[in-house]
N, CA, C and O atoms as a GROMACS GRO file, in nm:
protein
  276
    1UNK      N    1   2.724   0.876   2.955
    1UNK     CA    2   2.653   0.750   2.926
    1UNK      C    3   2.507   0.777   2.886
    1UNK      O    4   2.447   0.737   2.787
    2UNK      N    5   2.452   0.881   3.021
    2UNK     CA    6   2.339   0.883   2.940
    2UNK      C    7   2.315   0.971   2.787
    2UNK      O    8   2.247   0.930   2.693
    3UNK      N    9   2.356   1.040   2.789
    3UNK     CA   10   2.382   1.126   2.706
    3UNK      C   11   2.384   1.005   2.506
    3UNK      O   12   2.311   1.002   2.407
    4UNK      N   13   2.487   0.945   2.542
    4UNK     CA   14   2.497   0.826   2.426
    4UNK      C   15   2.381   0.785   2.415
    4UNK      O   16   2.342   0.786   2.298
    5UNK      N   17   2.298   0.743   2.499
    5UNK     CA   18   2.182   0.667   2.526
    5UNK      C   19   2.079   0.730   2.446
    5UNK      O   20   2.022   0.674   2.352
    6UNK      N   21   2.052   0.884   2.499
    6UNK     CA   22   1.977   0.951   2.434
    6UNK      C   23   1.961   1.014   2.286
    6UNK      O   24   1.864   1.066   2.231
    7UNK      N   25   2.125   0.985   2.232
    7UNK     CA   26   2.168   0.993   2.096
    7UNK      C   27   2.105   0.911   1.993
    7UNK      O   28   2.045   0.948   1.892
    8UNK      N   29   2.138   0.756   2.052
    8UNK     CA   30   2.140   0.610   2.016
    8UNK      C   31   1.990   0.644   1.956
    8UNK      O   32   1.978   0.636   1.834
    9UNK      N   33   1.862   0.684   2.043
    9UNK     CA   34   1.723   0.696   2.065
    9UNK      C   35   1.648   0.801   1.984
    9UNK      O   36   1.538   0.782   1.932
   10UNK      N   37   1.732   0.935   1.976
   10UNK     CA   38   1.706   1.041   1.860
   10UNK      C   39   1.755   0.959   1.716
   10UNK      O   40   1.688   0.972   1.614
   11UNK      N   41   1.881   0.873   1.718
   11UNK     CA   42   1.911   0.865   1.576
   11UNK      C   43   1.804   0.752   1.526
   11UNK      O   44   1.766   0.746   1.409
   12UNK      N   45   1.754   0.654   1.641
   12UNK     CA   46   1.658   0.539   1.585
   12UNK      C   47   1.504   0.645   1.590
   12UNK      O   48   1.439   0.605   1.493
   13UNK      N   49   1.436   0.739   1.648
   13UNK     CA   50   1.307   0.779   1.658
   13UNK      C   51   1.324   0.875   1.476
   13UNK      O   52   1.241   0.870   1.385
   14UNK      N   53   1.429   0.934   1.476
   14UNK     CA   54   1.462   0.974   1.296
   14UNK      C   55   1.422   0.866   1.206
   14UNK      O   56   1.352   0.880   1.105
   15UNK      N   57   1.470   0.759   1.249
   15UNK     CA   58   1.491   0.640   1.156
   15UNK      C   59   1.348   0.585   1.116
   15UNK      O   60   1.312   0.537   1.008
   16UNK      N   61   1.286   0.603   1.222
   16UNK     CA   62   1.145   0.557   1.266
   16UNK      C   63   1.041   0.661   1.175
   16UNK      O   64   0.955   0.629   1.094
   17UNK      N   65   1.075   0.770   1.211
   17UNK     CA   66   1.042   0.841   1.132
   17UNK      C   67   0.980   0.893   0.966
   17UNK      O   68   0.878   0.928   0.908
   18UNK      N   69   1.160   0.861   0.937
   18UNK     CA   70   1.153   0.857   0.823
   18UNK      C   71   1.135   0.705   0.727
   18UNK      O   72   1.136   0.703   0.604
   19UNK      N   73   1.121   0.599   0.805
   19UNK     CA   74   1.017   0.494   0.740
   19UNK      C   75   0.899   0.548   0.769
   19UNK      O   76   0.856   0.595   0.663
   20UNK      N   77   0.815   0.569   0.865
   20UNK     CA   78   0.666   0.634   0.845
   20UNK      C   79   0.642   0.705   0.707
   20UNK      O   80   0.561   0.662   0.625
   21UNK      N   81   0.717   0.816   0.689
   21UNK     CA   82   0.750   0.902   0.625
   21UNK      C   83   0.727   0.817   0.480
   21UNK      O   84   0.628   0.829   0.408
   22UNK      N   85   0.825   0.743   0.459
   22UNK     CA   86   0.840   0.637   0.368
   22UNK      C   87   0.723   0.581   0.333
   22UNK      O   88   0.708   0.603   0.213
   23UNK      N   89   0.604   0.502   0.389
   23UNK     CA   90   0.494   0.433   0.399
   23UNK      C   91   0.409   0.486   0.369
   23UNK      O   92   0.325   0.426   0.301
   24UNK      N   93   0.385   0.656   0.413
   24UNK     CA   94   0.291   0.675   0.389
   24UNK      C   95   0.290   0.762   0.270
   24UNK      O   96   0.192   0.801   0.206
   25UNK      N   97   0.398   0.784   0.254
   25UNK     CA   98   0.433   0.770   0.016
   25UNK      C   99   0.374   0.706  -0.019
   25UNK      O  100   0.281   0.742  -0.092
   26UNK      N  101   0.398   0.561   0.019
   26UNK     CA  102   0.368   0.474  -0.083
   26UNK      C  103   0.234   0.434  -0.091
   26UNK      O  104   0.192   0.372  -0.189
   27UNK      N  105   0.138   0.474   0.038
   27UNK     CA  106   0.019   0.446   0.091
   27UNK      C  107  -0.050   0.570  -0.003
   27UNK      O  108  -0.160   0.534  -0.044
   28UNK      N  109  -0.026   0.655  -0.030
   28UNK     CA  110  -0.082   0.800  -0.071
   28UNK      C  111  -0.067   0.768  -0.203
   28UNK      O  112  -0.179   0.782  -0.252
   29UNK      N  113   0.011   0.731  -0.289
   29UNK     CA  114   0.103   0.689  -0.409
   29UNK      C  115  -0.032   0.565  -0.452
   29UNK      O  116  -0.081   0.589  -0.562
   30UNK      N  117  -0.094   0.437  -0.377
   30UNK     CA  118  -0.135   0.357  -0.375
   30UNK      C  119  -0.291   0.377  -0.375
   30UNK      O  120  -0.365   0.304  -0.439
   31UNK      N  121  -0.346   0.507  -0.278
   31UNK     CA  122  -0.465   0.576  -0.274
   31UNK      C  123  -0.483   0.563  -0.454
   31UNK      O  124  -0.545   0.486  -0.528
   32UNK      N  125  -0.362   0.724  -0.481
   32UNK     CA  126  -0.400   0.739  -0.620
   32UNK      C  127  -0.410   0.669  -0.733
   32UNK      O  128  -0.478   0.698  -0.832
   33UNK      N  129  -0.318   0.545  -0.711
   33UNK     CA  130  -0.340   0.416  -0.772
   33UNK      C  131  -0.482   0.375  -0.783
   33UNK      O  132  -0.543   0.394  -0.889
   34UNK      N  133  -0.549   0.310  -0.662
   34UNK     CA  134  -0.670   0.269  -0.656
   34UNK      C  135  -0.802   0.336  -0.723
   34UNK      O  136  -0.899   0.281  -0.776
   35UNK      N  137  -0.766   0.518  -0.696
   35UNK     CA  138  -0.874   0.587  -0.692
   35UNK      C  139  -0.887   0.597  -0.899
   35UNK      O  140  -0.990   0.596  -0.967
   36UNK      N  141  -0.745   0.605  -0.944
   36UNK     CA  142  -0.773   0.586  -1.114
   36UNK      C  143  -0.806   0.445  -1.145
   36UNK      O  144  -0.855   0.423  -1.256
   37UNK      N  145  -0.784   0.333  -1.052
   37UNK     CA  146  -0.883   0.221  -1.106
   37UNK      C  147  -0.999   0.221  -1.096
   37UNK      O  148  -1.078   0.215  -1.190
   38UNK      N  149  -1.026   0.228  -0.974
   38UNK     CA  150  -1.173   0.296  -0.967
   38UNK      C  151  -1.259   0.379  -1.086
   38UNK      O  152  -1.375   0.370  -1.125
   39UNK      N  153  -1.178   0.439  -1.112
   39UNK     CA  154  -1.257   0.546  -1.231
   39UNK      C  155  -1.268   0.482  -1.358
   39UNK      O  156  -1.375   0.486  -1.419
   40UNK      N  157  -1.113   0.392  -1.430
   40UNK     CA  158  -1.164   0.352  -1.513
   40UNK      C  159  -1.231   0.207  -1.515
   40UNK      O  160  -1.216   0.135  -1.614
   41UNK      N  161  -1.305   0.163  -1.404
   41UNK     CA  162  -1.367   0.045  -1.364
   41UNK      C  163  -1.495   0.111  -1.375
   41UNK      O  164  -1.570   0.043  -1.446
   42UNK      N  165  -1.550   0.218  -1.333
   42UNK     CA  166  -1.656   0.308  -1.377
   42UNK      C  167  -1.696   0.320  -1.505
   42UNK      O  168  -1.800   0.268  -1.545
   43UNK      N  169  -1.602   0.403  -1.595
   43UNK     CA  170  -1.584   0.429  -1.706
   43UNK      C  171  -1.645   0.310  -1.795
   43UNK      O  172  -1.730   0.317  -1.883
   44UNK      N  173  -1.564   0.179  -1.739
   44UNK     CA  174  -1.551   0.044  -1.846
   44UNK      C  175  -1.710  -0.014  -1.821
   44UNK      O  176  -1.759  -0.088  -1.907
   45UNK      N  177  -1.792   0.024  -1.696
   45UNK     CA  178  -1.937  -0.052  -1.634
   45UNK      C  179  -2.024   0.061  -1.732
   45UNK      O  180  -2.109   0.013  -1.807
   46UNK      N  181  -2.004   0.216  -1.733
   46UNK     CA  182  -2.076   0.322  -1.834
   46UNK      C  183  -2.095   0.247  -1.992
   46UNK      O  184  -2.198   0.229  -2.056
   47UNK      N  185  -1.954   0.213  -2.023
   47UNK     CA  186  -1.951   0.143  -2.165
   47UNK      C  187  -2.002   0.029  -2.168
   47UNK      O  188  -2.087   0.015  -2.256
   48UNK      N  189  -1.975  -0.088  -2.083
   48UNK     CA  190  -2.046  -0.162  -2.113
   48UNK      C  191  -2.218  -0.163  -2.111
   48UNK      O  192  -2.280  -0.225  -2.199
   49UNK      N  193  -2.312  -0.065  -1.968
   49UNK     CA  194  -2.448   0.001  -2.030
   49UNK      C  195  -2.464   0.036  -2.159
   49UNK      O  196  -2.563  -0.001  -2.221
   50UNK      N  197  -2.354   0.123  -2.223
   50UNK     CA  198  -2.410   0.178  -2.324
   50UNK      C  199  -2.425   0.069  -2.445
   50UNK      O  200  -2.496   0.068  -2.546
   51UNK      N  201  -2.336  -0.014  -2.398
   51UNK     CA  202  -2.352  -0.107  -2.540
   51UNK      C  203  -2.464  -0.257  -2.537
   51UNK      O  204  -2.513  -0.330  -2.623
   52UNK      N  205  -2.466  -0.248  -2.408
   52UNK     CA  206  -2.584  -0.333  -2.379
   52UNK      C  207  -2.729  -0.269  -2.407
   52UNK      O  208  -2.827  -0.336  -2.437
   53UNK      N  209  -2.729  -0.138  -2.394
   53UNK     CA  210  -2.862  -0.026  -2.428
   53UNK      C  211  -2.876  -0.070  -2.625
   53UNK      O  212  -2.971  -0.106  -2.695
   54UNK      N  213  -2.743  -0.046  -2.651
   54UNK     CA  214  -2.773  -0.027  -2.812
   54UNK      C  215  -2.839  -0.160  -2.891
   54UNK      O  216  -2.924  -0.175  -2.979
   55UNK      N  217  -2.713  -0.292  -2.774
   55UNK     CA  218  -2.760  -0.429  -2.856
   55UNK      C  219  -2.940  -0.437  -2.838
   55UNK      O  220  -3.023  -0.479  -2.919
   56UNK      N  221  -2.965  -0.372  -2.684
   56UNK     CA  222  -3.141  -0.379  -2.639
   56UNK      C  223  -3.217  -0.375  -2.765
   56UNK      O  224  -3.278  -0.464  -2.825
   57UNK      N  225  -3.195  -0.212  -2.797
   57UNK     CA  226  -3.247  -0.065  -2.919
   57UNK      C  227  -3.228  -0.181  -3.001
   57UNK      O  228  -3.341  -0.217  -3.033
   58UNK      N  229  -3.140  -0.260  -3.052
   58UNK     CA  230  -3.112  -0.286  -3.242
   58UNK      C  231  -3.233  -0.420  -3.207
   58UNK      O  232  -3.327  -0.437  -3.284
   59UNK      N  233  -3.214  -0.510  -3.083
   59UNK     CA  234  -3.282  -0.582  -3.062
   59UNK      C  235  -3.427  -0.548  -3.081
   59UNK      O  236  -3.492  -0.609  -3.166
   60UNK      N  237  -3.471  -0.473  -3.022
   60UNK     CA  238  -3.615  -0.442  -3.014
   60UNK      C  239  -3.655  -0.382  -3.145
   60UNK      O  240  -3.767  -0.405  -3.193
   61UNK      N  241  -3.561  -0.300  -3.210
   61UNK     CA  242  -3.572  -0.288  -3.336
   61UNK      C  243  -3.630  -0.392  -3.460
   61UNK      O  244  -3.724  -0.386  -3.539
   62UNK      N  245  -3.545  -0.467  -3.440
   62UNK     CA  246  -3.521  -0.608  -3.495
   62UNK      C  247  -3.646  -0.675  -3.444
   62UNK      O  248  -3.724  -0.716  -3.530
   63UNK      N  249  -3.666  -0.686  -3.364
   63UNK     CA  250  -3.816  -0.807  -3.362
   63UNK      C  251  -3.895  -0.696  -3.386
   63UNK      O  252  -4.002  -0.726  -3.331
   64UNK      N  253  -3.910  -0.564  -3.445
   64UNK     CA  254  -4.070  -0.510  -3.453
   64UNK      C  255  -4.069  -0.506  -3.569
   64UNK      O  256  -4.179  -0.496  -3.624
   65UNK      N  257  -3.908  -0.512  -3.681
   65UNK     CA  258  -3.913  -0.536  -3.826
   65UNK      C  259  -3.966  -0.660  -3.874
   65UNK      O  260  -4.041  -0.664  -3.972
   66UNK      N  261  -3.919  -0.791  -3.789
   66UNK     CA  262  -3.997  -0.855  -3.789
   66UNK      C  263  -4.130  -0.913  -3.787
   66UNK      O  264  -4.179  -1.004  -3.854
   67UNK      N  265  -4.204  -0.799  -3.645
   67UNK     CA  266  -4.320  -0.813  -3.665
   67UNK      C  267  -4.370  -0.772  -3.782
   67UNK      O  268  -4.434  -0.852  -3.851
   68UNK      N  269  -4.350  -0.652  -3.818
   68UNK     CA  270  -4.408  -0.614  -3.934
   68UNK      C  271  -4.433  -0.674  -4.067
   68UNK      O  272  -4.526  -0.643  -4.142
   69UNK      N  273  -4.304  -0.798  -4.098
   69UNK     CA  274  -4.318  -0.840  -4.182
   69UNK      C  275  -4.422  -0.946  -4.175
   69UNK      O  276  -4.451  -1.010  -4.276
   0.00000   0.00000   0.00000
């Protein structure tokens, strides 16, 4: 009896197990998910500086052609 008991308890602590097991795939899987959004959420804030720098540059450009004239 006990013996069954202790079977019953190894086959569910496996079971248990291997959902952990399971989770933390998908948790690790989900890291690397996040961590390449992250980057190209970086990437996309770099580009948008750079193009806000250039409209600045053509801007400031632009009103000193103006001044000049």
């Amino acid at each position: 009896r006990e013996k069954e008991r202790q079977a019953l308890l190894d086959k569910e602590m496996h079971k248990v197990t291997d959902e952990c097991d399971a989770l933390t795939f998908t948790v690790n899987d989900m890291t690397k998910e996040m961590d390449a959004l992250r980057e190209q959420y970086m990437q996309a804030e770099q580009a948008e500086q750079q193009v806000v720098q250039a409209l600045v540059g053509n801007g400031l450009q632009y009103i000193s052609h103006a001044d000049i004239r």
